[in-house]
C-alpha positions in Angstrom: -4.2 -76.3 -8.8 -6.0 -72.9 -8.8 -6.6 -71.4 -12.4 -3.5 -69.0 -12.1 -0.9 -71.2 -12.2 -2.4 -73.5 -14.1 -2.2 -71.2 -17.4 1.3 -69.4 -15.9 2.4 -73.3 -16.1 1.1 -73.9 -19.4 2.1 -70.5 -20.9 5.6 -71.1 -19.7 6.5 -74.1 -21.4 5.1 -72.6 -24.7 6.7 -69.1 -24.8 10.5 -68.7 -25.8 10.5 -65.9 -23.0 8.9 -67.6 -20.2 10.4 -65.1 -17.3 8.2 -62.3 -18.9 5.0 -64.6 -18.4 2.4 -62.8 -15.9 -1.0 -63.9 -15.0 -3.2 -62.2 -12.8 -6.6 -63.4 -11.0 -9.5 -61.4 -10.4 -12.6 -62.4 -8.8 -16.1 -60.3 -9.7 -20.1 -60.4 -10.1 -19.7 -62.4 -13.3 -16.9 -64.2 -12.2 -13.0 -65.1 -12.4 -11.2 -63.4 -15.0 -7.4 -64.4 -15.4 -5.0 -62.1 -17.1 -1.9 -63.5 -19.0 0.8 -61.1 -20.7 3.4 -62.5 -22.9 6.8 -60.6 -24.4 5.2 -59.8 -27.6 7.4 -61.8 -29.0 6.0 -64.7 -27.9 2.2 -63.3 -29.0 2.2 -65.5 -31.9 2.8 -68.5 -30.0 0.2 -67.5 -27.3 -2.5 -67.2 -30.2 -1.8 -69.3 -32.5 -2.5 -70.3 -35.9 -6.0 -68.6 -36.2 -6.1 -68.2 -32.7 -6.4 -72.1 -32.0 -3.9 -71.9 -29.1 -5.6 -69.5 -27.3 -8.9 -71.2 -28.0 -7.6 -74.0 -26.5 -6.1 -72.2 -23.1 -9.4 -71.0 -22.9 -11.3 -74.5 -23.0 -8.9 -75.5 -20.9 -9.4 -72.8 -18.4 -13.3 -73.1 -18.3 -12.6 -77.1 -17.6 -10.4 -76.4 -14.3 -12.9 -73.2 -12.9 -16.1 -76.4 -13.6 -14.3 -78.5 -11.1 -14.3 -75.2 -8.7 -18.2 -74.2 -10.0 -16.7 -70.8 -11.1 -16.6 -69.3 -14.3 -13.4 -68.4 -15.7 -12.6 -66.4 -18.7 -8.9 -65.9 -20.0 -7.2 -62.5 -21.1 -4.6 -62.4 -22.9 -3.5 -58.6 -23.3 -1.9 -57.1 -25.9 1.5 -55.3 -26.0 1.3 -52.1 -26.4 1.4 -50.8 -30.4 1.0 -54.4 -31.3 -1.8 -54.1 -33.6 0.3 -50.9 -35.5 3.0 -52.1 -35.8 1.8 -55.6 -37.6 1.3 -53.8 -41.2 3.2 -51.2 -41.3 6.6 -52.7 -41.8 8.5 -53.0 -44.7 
């Protein structure tokens, strides 16, 4: 299983919104670098408590590019006006 569906898979059965789940691959010099967006909604749930979950996707990630002899790094980009709008409500 390449490392795109692998975290689409695993994304999927975490989110609440899973038809909103993307993930692109690109290959460079230093690498593979998958990118997975979320309905920011579901950011929390990508993330985690103190970012555990996506510490873990990442491990995970890194363990399935080994078996390939690539080096993988995980994205996971943020929605737009996420940051701003986390304090200011209220």
């Amino acid at each position: 299983m390449q490392e795109k569906e692998f975290i689409e898979n695993i994304a999927k059965a975490i989110v609440d919104y899973p038809d909103d789940v993307k993930v692109t691959r690109e290959v460079d010099d230093l690498g593979v670098l998958v990118s997975l967006d979320v309905n920011p909604a579901d950011m929390g749930k990508i993330i985690g408590r103190e970012g555990n979950t996506a510490k873990a996707l990442r491990t995970l990630l890194r363990v399935v590019g080994m078996k390939n002899n690539q080096k993988v790094n995980l994205k996971i980009c943020e929605p737009a006006g996420g940051k701003k709008s986390h304090g200011s409500e209220g």
